[in-house]
N, C-alpha and C positions, 0 to 999 in steps of 0.2 A: 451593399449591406452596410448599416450603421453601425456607430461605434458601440460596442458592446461592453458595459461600466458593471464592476463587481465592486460590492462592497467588501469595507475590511472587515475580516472576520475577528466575532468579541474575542478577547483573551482565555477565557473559560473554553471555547470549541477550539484554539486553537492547542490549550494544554488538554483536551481531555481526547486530542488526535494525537500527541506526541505522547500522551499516556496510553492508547490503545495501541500504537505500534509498538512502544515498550516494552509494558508488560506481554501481549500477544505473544511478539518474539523471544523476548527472554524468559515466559515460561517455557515458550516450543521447547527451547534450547536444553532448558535446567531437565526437563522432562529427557531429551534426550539424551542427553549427558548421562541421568542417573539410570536408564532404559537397559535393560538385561538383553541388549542382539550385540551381533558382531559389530565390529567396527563400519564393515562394509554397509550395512544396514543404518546405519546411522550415519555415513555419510550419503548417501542414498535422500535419507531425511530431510539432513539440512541444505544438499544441494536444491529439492525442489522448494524447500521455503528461502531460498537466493532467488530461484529462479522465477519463483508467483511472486515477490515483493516487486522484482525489478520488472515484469510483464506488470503489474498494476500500476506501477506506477508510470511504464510507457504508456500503457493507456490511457491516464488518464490525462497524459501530457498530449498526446493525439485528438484525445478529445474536445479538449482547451482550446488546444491549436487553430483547429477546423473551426470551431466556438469564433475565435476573435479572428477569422482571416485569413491566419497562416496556413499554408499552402501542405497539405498535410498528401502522399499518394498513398491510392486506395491499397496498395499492395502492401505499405507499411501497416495502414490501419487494420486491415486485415489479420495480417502476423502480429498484431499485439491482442487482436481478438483470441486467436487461435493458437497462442503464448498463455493467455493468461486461461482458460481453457481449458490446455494441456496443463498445465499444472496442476490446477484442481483435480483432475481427473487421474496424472500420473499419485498424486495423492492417496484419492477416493482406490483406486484400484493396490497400492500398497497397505493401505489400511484392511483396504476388504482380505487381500491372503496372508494378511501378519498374521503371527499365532500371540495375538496379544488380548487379555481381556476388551471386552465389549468397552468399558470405562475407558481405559487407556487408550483405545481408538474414538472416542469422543472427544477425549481429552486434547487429543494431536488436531483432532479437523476442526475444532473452535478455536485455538490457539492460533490455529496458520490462518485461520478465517477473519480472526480479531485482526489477525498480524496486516491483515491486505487490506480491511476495511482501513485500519492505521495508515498505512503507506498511501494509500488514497487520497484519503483528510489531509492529510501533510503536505502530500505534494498540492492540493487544492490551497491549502494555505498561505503556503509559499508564494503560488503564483497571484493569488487573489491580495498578499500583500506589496509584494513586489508591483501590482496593475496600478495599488491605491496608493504605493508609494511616487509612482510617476505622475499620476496624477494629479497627485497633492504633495510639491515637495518638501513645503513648509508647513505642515499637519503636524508633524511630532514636536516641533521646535514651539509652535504655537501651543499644543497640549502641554509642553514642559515649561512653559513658562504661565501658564494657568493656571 
């Protein structure tokens, strides 16, 4: 397999991924926070938007992985399918038997939805600057004196 070259992502995709995982989360949150259930309910909430940020972003560290080389077992890749999955789903099925307006439950699954598409782009970021920083170790120093 050859070497696999990502370019560096523009500065604009890179802030409007740390603005999507942002805001996503920190409405979920504010929404939460202000939400008339129990407390138990509410952590209930926030533990599966912990738990789908960190399954998207294994995943998509898995899928990178596999991408340039690294040695990724199918049984991990798997469990980060079937992680991020269950999240959604343990979601989808909390929303569906809340006794919460219809709004309010749109409001929650586009938030945690933004929230993952965020966590995604970010970690893609990351890794796609980190590739181009190795890459290229004198690129910034050469931009900064330009």
């Amino acid at each position: 397999m050859g070497t696999v070259r990502f370019q560096k992502p523009t500065a604009a995709f890179v802030a409007a991924s740390w603005a999507a995982l942002i805001i996503g989360a920190i409405v979920y949150l504010v929404g939460l926070w202000n939400a008339a259930m129990q407390l138990n309910e509410k952590g209930y909430y926030f533990t599966i938007l912990m738990y789908g940020l960190f399954s998207a972003v294994s995943l998509q560290k898995t899928v990178r992985d596999r991408l340039e080389g690294i040695s990724v077992t199918g049984i991990y890749f798997g469990l980060c399918w079937v992680s991020l999955l269950l999240s959604v789903g343990l979601l989808a099925v909390g929303l569906f038997n809340a006794s919460l307006a219809a709004s309010e439950k749109g409001f929650y699954a586009m938030a945690f939805l933004l929230s993952l598409f965020g966590a995604v782009a970010v970690q893609k970021n990351v890794r796609d600057i980190a590739s181009y920083k190795a890459e290229n170790p004198l690129a910034d120093d050469v931009a900064a004196a330009e």
